[in-house]
OpenMM code with the backbone's topology and positions (N, CA, C; nanometers):
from openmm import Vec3, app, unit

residues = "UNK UNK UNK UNK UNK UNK UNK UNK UNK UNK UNK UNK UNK UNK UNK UNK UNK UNK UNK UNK UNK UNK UNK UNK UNK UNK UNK UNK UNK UNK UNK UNK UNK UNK UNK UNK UNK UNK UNK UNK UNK UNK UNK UNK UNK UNK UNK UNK UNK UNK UNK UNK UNK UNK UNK UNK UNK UNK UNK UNK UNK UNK UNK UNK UNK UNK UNK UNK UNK UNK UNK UNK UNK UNK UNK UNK UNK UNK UNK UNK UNK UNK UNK UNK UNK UNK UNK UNK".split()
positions = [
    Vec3(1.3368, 0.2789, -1.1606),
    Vec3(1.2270, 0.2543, -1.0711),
    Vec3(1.1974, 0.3772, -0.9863),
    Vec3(1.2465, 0.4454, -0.9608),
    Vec3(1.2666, 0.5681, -0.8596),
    Vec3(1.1871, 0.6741, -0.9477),
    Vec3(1.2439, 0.6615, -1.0279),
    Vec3(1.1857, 0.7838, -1.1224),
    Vec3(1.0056, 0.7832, -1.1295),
    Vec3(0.9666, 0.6210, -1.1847),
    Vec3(0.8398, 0.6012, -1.2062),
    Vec3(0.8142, 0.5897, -1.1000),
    Vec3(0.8683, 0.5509, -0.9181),
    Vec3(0.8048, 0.5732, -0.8773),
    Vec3(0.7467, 0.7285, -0.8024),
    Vec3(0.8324, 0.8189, -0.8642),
    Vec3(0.8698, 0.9761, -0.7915),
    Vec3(0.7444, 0.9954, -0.8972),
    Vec3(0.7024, 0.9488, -1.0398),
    Vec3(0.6093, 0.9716, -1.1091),
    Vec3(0.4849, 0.9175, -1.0720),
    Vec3(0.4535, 0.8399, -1.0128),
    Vec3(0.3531, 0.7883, -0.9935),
    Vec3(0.3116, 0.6990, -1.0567),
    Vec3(0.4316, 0.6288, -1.1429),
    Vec3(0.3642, 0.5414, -1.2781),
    Vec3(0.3846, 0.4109, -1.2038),
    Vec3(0.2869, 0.3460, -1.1379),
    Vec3(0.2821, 0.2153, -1.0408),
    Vec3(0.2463, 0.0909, -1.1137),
    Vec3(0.1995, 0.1135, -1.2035),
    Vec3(0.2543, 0.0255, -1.3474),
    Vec3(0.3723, -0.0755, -1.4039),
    Vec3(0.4247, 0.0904, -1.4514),
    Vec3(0.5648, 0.0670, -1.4763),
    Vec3(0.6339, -0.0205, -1.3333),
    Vec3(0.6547, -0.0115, -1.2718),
    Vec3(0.7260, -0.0665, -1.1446),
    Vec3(0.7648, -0.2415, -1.1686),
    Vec3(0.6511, -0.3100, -1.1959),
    Vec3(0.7208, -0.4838, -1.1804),
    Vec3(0.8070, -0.4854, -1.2981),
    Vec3(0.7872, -0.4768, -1.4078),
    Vec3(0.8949, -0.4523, -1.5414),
    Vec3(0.9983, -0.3854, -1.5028),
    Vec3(0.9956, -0.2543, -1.4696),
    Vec3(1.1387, -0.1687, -1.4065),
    Vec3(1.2384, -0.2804, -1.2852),
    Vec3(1.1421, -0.3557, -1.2078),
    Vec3(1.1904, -0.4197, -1.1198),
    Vec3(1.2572, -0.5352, -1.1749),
    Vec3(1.1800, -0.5925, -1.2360),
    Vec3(1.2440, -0.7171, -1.3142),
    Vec3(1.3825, -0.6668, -1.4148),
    Vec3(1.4050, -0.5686, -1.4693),
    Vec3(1.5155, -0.4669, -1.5786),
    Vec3(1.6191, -0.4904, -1.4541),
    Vec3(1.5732, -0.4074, -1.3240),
    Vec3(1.6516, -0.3527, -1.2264),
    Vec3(1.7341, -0.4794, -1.1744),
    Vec3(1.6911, -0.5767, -1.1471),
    Vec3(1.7550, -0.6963, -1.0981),
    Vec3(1.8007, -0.7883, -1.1810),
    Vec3(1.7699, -0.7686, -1.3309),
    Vec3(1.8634, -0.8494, -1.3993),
    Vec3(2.0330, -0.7281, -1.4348),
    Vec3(2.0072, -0.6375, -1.3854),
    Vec3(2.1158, -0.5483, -1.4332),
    Vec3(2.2114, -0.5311, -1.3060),
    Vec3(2.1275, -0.5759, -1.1943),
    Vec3(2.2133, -0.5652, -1.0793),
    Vec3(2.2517, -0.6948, -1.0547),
    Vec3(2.2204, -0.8088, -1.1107),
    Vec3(2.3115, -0.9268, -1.1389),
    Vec3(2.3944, -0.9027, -1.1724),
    Vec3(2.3770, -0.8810, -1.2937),
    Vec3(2.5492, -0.8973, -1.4160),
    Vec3(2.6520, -0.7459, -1.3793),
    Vec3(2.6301, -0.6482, -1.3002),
    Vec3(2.7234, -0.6135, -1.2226),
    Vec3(2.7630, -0.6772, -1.0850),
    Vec3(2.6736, -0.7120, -1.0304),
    Vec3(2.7556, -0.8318, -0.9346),
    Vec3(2.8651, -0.9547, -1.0083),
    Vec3(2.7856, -0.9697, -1.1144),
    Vec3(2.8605, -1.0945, -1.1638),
    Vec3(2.9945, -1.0409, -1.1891),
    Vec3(3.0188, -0.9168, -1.2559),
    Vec3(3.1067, -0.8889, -1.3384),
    Vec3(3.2197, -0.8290, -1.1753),
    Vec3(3.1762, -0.7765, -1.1357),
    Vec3(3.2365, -0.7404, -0.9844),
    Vec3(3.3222, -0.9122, -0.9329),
    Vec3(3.2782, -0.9849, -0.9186),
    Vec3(3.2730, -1.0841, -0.8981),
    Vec3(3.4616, -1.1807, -0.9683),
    Vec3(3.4363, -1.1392, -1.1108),
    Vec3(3.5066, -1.1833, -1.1819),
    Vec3(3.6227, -1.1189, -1.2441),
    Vec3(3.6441, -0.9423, -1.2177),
    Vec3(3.7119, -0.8478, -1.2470),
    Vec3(3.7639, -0.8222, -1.1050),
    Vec3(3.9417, -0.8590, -1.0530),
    Vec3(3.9827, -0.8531, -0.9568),
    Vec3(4.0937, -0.7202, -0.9699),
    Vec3(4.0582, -0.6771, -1.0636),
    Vec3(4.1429, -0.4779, -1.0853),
    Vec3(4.0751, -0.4150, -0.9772),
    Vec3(4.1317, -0.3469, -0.8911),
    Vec3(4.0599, -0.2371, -0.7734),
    Vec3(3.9786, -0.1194, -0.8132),
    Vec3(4.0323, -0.1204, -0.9476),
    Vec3(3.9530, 0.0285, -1.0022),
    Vec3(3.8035, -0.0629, -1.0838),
    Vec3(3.8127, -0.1582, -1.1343),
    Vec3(3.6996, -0.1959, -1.1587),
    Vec3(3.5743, -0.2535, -1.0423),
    Vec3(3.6488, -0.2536, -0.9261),
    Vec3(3.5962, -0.3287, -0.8250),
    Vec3(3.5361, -0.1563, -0.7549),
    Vec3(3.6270, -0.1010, -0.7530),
    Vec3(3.5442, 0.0084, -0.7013),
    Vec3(3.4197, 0.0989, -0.7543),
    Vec3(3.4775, 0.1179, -0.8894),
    Vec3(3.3153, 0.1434, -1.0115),
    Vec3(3.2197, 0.0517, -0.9683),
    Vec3(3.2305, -0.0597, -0.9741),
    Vec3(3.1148, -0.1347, -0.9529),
    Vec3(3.0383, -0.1424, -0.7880),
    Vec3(3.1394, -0.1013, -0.6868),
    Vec3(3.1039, -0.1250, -0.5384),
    Vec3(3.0027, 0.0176, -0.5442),
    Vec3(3.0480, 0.1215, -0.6055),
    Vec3(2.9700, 0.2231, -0.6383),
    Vec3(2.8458, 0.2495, -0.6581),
    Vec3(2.8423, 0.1483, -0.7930),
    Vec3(2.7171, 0.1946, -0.8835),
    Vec3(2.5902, 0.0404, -0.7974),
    Vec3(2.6727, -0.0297, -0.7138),
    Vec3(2.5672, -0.0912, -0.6506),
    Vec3(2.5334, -0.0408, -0.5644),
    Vec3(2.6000, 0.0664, -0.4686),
    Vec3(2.5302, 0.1231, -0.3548),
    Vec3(2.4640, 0.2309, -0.4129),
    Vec3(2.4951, 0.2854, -0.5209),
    Vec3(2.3756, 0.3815, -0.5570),
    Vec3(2.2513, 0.3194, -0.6343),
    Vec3(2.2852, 0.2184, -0.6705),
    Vec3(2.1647, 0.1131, -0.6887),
    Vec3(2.0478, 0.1115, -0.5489),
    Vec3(2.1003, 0.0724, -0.4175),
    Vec3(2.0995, 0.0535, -0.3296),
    Vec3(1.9985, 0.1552, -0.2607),
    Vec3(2.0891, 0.2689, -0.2768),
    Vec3(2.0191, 0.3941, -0.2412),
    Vec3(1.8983, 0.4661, -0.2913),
    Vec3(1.8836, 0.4212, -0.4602),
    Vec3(1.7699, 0.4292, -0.5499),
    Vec3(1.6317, 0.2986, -0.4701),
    Vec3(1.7037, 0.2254, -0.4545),
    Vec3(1.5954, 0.1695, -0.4223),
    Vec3(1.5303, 0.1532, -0.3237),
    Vec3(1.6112, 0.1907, -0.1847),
    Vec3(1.5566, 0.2911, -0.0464),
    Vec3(1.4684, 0.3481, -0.0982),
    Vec3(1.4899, 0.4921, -0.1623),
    Vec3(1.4038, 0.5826, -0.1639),
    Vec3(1.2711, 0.4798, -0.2411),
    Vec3(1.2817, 0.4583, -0.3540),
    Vec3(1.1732, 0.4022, -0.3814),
    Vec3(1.0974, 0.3014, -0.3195),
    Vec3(1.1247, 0.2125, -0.2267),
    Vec3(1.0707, 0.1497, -0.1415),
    Vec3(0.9619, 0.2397, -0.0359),
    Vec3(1.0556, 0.3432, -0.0204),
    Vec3(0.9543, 0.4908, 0.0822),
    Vec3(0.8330, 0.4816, -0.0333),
    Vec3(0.8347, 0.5500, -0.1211),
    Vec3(0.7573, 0.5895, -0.2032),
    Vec3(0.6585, 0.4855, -0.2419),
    Vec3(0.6598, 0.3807, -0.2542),
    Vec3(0.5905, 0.2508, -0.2838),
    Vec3(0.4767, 0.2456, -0.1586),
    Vec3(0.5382, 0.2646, -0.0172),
    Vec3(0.5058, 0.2101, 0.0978),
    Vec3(0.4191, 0.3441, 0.1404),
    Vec3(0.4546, 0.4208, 0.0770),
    Vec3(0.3180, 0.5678, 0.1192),
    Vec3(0.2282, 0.5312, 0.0147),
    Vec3(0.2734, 0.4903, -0.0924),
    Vec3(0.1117, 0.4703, -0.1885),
    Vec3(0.0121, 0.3215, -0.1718),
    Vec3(0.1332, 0.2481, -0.0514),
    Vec3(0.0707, 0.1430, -0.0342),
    Vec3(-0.0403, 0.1644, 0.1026),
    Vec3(0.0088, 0.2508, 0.1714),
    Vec3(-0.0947, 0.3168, 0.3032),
    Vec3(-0.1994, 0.3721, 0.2568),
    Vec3(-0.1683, 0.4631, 0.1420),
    Vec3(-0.2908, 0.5484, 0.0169),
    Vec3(-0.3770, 0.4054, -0.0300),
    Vec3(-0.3266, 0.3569, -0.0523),
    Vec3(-0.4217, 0.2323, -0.1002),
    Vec3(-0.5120, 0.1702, -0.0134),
    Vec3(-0.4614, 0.1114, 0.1379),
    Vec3(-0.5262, 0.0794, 0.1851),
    Vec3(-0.5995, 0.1681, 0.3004),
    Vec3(-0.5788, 0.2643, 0.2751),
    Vec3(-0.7022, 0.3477, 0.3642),
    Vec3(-0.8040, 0.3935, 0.2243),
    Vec3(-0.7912, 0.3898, 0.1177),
    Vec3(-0.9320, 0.4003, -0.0048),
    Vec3(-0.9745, 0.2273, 0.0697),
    Vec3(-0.8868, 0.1264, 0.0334),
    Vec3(-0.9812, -0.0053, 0.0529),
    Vec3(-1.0850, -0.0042, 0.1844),
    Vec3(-1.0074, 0.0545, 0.3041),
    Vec3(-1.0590, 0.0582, 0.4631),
    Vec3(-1.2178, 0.1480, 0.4154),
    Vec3(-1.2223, 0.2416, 0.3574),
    Vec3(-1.3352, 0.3546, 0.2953),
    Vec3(-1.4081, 0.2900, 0.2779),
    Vec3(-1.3761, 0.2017, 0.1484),
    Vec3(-1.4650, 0.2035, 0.0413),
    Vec3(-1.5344, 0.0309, 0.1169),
    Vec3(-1.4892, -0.0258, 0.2312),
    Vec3(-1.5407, -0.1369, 0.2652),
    Vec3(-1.6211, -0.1172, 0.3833),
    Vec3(-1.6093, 0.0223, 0.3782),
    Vec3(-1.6989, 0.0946, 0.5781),
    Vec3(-1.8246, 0.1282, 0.4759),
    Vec3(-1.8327, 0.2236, 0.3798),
    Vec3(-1.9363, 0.2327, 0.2558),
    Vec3(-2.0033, 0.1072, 0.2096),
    Vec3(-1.9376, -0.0193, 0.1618),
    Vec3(-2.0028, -0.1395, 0.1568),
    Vec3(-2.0897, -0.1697, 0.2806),
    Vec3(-2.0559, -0.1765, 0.3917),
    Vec3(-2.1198, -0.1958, 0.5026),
    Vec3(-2.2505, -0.1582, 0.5371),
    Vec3(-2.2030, 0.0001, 0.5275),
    Vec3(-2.2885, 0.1064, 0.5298),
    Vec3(-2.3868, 0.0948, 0.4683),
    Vec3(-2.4185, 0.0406, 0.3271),
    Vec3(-2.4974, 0.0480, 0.2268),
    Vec3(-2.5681, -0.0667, 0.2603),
    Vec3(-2.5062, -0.2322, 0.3286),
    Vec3(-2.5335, -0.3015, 0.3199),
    Vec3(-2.6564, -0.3148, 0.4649),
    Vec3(-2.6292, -0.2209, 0.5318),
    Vec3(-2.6470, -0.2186, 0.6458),
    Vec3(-2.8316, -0.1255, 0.5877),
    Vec3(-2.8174, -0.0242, 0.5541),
    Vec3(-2.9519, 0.0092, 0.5115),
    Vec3(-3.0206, -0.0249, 0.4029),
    Vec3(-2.9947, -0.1499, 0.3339),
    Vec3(-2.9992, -0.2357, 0.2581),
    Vec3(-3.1314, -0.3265, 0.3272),
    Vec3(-3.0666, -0.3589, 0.4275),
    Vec3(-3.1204, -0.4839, 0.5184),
    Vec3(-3.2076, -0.4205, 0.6355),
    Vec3(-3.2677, -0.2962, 0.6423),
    Vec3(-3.3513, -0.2014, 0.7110),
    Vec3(-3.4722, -0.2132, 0.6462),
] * unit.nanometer
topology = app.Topology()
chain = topology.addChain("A")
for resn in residues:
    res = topology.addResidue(resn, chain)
    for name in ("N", "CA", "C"):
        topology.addAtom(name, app.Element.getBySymbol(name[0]), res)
């Protein structure tokens, strides 16, 4: 998810998301059920860098989501605008 979203591919994102959380299940699960310390620690790992991937991408989501809605804020002052000398 990080990647596509560092790419810009905003697309890709609900599929990556849906991948991302069925994979961060079944390492919870497996965390869960594997009481070895060395397996418990691989896994405490690769979920906080899970974790950390998805910080950043949350940033990245939330600036293209501000990009988004200042085009919508534009493009609805232009509707106005138009509508406004429309009705002149």
């Amino acid at each position: 998810m990080l990647m596509a979203a560092r790419e810009e591919r905003w697309d890709d994102l609900t599929a990556l998301d849906a991948e991302r959380a069925g994979c961060l299940s079944r390492v919870v699960e497996a965390t869960l059920v594997s009481t070895k310390p060395s397996d418990i620690e691989v896994r405490t790992e690769l979920i906080q860098s899970i974790l950390e991937c998805d910080e950043q991408a949350k940033s990245l989501i939330r600036a293209r989501q501000e990009e988004l809605t200042e085009v919508l804020g534009s493009m609805d002052n232009e509707r106005k605008l138009a509508d406004a000398y429309r009705s002149v």
